[in-house]
C-alpha positions as CSV (number, residue, x, y, z in Angstrom):
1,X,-75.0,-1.5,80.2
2,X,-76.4,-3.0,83.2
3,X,-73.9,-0.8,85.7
4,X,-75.0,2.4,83.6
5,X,-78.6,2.0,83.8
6,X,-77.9,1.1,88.3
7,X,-76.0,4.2,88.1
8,X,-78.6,6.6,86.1
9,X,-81.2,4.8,88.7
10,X,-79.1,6.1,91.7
11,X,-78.6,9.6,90.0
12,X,-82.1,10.3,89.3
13,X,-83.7,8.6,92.5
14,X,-80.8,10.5,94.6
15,X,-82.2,13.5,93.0
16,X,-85.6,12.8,93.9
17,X,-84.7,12.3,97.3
18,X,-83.2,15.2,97.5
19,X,-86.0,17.8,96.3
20,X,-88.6,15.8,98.6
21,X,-86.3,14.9,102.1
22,X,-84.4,18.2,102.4
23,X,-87.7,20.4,102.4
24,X,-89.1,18.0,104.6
25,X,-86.1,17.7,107.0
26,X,-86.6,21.3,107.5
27,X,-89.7,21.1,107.9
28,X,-89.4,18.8,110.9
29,X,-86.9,21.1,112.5
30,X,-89.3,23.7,112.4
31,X,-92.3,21.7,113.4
32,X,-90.3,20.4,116.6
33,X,-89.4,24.4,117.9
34,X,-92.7,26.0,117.2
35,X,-94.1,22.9,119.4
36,X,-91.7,23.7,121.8
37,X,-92.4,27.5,121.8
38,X,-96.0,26.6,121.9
39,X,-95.8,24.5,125.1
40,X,-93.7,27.0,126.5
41,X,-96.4,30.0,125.7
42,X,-99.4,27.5,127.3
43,X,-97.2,27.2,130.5
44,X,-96.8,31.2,130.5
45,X,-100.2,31.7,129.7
46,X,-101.7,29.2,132.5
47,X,-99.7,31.7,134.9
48,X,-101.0,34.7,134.0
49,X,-104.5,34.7,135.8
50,X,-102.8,33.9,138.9
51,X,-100.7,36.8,138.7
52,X,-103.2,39.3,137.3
53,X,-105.1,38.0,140.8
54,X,-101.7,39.5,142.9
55,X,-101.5,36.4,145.3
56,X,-98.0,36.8,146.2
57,X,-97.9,33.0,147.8
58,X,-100.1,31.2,145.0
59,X,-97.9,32.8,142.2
60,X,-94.4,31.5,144.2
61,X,-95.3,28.7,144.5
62,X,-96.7,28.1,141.0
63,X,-93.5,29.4,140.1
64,X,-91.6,27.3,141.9
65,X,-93.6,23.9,140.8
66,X,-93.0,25.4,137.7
67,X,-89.1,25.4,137.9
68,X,-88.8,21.3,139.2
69,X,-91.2,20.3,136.5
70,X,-89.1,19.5,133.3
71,X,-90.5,22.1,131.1
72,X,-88.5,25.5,130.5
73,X,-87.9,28.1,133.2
74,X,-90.3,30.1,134.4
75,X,-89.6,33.7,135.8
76,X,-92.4,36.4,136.4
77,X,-91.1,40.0,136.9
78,X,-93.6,42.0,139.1
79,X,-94.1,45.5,138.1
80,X,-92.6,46.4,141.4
81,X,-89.1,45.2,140.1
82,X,-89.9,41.7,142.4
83,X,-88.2,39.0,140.5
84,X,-90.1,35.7,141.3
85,X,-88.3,32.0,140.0
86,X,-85.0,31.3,138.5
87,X,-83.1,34.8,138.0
88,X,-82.4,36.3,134.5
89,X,-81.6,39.5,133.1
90,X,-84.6,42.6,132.9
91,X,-83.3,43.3,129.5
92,X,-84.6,45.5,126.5
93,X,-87.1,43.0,125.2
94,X,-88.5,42.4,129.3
95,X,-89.0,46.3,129.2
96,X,-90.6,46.3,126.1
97,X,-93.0,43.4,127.2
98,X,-93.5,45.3,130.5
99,X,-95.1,47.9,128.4
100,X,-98.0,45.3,127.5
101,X,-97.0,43.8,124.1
102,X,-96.3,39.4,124.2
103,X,-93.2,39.1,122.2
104,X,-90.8,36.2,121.2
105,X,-87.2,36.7,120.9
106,X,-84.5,34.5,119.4
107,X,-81.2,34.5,120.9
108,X,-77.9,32.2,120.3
109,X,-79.1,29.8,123.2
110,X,-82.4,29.6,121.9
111,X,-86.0,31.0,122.8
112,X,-87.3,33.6,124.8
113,X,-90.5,34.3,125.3
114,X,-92.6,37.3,127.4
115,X,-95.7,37.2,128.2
116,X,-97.3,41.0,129.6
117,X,-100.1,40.7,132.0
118,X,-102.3,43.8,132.3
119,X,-104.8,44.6,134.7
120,X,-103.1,42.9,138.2
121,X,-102.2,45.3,141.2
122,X,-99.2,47.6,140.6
123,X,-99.5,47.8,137.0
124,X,-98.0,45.1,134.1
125,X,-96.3,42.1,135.2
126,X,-94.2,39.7,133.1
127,X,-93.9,36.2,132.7
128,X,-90.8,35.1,130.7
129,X,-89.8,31.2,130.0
130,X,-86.8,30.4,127.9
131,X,-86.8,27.6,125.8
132,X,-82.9,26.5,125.2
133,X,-81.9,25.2,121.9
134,X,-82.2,21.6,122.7
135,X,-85.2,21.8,123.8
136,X,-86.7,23.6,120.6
137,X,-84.9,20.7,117.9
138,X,-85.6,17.9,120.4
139,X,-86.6,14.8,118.5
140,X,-85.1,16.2,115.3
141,X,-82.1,13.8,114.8
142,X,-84.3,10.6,115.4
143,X,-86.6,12.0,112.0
144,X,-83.7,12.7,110.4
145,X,-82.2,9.2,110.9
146,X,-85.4,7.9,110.2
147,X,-85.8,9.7,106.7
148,X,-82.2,8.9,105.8
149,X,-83.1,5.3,106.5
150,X,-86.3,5.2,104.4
151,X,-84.4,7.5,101.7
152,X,-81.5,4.7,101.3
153,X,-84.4,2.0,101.5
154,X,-85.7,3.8,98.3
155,X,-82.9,4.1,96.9
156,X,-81.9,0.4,97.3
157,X,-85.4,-0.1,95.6
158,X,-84.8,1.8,93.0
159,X,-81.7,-0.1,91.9
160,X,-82.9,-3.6,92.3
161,X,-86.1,-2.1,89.8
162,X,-83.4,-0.8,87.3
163,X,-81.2,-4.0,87.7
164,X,-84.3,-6.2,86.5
165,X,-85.1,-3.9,83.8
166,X,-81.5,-4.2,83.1
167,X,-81.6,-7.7,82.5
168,X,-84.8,-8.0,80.7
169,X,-83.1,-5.7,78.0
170,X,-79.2,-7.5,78.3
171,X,-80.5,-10.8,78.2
172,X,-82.1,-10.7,75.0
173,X,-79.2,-8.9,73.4
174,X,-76.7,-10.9,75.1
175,X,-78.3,-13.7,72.8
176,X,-78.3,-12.2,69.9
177,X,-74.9,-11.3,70.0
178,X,-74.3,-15.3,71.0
179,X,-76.2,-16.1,67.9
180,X,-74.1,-13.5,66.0
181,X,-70.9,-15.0,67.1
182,X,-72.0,-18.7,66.3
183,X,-72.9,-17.6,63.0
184,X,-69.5,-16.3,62.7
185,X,-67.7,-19.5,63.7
186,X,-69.8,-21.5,60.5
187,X,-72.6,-22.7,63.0
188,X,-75.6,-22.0,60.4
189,X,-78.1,-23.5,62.4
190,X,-78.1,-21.3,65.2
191,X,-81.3,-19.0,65.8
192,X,-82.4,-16.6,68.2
193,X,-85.2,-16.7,70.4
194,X,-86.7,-13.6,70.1
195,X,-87.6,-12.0,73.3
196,X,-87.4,-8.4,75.4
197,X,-88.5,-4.9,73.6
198,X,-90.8,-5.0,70.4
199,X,-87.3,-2.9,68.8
200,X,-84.3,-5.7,69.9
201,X,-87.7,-8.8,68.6
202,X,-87.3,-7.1,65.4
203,X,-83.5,-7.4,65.6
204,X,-83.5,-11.2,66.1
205,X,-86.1,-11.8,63.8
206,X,-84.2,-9.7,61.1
207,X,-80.8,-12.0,62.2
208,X,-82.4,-15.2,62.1
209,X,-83.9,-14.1,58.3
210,X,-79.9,-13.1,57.5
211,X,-79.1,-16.2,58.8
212,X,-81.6,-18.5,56.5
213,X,-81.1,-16.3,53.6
214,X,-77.1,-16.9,54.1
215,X,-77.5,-20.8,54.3
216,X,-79.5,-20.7,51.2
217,X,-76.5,-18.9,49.9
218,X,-74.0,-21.3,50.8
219,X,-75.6,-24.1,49.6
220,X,-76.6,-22.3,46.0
221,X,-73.1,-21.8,45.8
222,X,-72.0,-25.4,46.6
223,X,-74.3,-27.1,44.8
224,X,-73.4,-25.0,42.1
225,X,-69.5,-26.5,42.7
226,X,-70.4,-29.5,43.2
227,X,-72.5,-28.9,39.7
228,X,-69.2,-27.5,37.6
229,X,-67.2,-30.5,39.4
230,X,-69.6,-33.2,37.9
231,X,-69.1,-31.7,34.7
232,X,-65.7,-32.0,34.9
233,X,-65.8,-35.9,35.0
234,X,-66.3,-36.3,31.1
235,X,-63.7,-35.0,29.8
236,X,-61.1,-36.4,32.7
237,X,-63.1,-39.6,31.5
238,X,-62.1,-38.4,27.8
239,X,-58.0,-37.7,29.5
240,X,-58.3,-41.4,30.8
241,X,-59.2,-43.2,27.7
242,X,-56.3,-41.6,26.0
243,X,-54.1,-42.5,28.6
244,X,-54.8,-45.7,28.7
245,X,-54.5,-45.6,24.6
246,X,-50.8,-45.0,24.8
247,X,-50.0,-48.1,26.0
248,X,-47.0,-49.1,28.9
249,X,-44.5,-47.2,29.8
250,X,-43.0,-45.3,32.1
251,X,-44.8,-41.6,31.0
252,X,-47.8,-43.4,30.9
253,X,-47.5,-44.4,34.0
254,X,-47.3,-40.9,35.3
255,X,-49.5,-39.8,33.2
256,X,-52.1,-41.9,34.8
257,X,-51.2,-41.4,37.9
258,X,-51.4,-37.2,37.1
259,X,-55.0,-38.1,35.9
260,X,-56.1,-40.0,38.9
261,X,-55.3,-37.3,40.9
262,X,-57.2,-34.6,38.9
263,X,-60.3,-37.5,39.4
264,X,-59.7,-37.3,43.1
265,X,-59.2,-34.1,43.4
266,X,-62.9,-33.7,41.2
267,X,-64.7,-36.1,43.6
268,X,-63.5,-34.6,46.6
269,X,-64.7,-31.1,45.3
270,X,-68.3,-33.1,44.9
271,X,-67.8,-34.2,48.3
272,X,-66.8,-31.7,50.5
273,X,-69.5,-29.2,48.8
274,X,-72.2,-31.6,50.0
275,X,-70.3,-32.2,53.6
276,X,-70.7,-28.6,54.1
277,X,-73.9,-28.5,53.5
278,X,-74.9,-31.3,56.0
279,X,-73.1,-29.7,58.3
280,X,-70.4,-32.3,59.0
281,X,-67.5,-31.9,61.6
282,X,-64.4,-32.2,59.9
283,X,-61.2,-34.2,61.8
284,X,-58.1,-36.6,60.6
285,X,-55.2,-37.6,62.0
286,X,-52.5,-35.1,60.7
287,X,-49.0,-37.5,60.7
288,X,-50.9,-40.3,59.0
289,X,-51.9,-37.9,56.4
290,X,-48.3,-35.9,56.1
291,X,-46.4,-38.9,56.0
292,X,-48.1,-40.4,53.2
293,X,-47.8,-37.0,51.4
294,X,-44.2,-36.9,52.3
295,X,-44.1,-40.1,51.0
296,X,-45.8,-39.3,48.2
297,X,-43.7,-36.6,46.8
298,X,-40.1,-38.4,47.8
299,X,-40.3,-40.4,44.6
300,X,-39.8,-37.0,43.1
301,X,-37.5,-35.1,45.2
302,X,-35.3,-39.1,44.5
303,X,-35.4,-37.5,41.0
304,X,-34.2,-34.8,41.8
305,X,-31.6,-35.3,44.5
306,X,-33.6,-33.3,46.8
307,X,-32.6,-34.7,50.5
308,X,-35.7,-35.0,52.7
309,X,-36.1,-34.7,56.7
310,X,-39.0,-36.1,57.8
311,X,-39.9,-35.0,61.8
312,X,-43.3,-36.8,62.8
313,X,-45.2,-36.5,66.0
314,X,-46.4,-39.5,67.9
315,X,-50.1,-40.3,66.8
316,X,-52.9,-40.2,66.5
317,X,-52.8,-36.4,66.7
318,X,-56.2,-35.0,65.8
319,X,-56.6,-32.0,64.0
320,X,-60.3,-30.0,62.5
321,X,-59.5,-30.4,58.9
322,X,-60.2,-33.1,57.0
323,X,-58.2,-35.9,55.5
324,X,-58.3,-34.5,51.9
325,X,-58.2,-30.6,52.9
326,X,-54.7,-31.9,54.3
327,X,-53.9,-33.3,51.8
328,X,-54.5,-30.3,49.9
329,X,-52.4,-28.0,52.2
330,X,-49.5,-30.7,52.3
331,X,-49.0,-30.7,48.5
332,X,-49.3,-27.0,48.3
333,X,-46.4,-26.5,50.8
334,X,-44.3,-29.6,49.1
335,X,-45.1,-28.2,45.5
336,X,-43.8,-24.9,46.3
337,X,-40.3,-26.5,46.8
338,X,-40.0,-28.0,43.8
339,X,-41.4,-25.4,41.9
340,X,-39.2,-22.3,43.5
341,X,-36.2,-23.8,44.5
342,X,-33.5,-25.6,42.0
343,X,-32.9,-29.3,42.1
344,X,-30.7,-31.4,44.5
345,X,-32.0,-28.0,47.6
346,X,-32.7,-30.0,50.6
347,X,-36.1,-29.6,52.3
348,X,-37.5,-30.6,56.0
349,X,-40.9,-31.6,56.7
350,X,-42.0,-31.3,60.7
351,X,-44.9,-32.2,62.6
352,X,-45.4,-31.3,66.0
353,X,-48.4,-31.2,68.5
354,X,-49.6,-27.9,69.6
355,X,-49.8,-26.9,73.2
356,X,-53.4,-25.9,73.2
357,X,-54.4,-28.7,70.8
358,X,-54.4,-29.3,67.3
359,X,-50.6,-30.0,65.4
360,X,-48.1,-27.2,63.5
361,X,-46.2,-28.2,60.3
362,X,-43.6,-26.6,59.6
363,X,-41.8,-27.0,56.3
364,X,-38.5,-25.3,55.3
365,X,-36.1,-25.4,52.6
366,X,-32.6,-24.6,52.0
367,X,-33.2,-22.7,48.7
368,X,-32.9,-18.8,48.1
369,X,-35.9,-18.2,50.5
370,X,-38.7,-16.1,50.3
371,X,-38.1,-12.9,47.8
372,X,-41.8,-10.9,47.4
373,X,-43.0,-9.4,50.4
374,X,-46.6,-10.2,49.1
375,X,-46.1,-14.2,48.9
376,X,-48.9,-14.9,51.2
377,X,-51.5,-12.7,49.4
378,X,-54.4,-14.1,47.3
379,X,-53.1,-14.4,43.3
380,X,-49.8,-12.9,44.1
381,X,-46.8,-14.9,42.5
382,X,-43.4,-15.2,40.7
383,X,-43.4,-17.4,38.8
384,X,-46.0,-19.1,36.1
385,X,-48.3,-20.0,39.3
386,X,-51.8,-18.9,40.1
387,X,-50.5,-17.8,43.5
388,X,-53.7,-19.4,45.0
389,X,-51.7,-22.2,46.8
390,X,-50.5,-20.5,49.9
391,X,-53.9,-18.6,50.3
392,X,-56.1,-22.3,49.9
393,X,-53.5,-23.3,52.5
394,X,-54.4,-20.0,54.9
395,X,-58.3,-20.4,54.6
396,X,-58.0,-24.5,55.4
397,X,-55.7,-23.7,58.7
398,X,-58.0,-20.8,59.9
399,X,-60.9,-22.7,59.3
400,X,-60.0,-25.3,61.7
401,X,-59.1,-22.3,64.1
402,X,-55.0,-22.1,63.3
403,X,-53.3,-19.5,60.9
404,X,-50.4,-19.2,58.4
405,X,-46.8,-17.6,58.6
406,X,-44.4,-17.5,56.6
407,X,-40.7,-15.7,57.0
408,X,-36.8,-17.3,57.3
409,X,-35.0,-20.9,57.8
410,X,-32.3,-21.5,60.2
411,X,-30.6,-21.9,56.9
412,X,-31.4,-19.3,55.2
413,X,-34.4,-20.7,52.7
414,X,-37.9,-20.1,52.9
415,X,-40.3,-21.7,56.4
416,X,-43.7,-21.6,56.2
417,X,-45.5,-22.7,59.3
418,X,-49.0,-23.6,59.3
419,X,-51.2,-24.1,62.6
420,X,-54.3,-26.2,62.2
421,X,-56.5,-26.4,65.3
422,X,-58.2,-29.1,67.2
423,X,-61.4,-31.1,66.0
424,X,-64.8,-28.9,67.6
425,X,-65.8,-31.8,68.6
């Protein structure tokens, strides 16, 4: 925008220029011959009483003062054919002058003009000077160099005017499209300083409204979460007591342990909806995390004969999702394995940094692999799943600026790779 509005200020002012210098550059061209001609008729004029008077030696020797000064030739043609100063042709237009009219004749080298002189011994006499073509546009390329100079000088004006006026509008737009992109990243807090044009004001003002009004969205909307959450603790309280009413055991046991993770899960719904809302910066270190999940879930795939490979970075390797969100994502991958793939199918687990910060996890079975070309979209599924996992594992990775793949093993089961960015800060 800033080059466009330099170039429609060179276009216009160029144009400007050019209706004001060119009439004017001619006009200097004309004003520099017709002063030329006009010194050149006052020389031939202050001649003529002298030769009306017929003093022979007073008119040569005007004459010849005439032809060492370093105005224009000077010749006088007597009406006795006596040709007195430098010699030139008695052409038509001396013959016509002869007859006692003054006239001014343009020729290719320039000038000539005749002056008739009635009344002097003999009958008319005629004083001719010659003004060359130098002579008549002498001075001319100077003004023209001089109004080139002061048209560029406008010009180069006019740009650094439109260049300021450029920025006064860019700068506040530039902003707002700043403010626009932080709002896009999840930075709610972000506001514009309204400034430039009454119209791009009104354009911050309305974004910072859309802003507030979308903050006061979000947190309706989790503190309605966190709301529904709370009310799930009675009747996991309720699922506990029973639990605990069926005495020891081995079922119990797992039973319990199923029910504690429901609670966990329930309190971290409470507490991530209110982290959100205080704007918290979310971070953990991703093989602490993955190795307890891995760790977690090995008990079962003992059960079931699964083999596990477990491939773990060096930490602490920092990544912008939080502990439990990781959590989250881990089981999601590791359930998927158990749940689509027959028992005793070996699985690997792998945790690597990334090159521009943040880790990748990679985990890949050796099952039948994926079979719907639509696994990765929201409620799509198989089997008696919600199809929700993969997608909760999507939104957590590109939250934390990362993404989600998923395709072929080396061995011919399912991979799914998932790319979770560094901390922001």
């Amino acid at each position: 925008m800033r080059g466009r509005l330099a170039l429609l200020a060179v276009a216009t002012t160029s144009l400007v220029l050019v209706a004001f210098l060119v009439p004017l550059a001619v006009l200097v061209d004309t004003v520099a011959a017709e002063r030329a001609t006009a010194s050149a008729v006052a020389t031939a004029h202050s001649m003529a009483p002298v030769v009306a008077l017929g003093d022979l030696d007073a008119l040569e020797a005007l004459v010849n003062q005439a032809s060492v000064s370093t105005g224009p030739p000077v010749t006088v043609f007597l009406p006795d054919g006596t040709l007195l100063g430098p010699t030139a042709p008695r052409g038509p237009a001396v013959e016509l002058a002869a007859r006692g009219r003054s006239i001014t004749v343009e020729t290719p080298q320039g000038r000539e003009i005749l002056v008739a002189v009635q009344g002097g011994p003999g009958g008319t006499a005629v004083i001719r000077t010659f003004v060359d073509a130098e002579r008549l546009r002498r001075g001319v390329g100077r003004s023209w160099l001089v109004l080139g100079l002061i048209g560029l000088a406008l010009l180069a004006v006019s740009v650094a005017v439109a260049d300021r006026l450029a920025l006064s509008l860019i700068q506040p737009v530039t902003q707002v499209a700043g403010v626009s992109r932080r709002l896009a990243g999840g930075d709610l807090d972000a506001r514009v300083d309204p400034a430039g044009p009454p119209e791009i004001r009104d354009v911050g003002g309305a974004l910072n409204l859309l802003a507030a009004r979308i903050r006061e969205l979000l947190a309706h909307e989790r503190e309605a979460v966190a709301d529904l959450s709370h009310r799930l603790r009675t009747p996991v309280t309720a699922l506990r007591l029973e639990v605990e009413s069926l005495g020891e055991g081995d079922r119990s046991g797992r039973v319990g342990e199923a029910v504690d993770a429901v609670e966990r899960t329930v309190s971290q719904v409470i507490r991530e909806a209110r982290r959100f809302d205080r704007g918290g910066v979310a971070r953990c270190d991703a093989p602490e995390v993955i190795a307890e999940r891995v760790a977690f879930w090995s008990a079962l795939a003992e059960e079931q004969d699964r083999p596990v490979r477990l491939r773990l970075a060096q930490g602490p390797l920092p990544v912008g999702v939080s502990a439990q969100d990781l959590e989250v994502c881990a089981d999601v991958l590791l359930e998927n394995v158990f749940a689509h793939t027959p028992d005793g199918t070996a699985f690997t687990v792998e945790l690597a940094a990334r090159a521009r910060g943040g880790a990748c996890l990679v985990v890949s079975d050796e099952g039948p692999g994926i079979t719907r070309p639509d696994v990765l979209d929201r409620g799509a599924s198989g089997g008696a799943s919600t199809g929700l996992g993969l997608d909760i594992a999507r939104r957590t990775a590109e939250r934390s600026g990362g993404l989600l793949r998923a395709g072929a093993a080396a061995s011919g089961g399912a991979e799914i790779v998932v790319e979770f960015g560094p901390p922001l800060s």
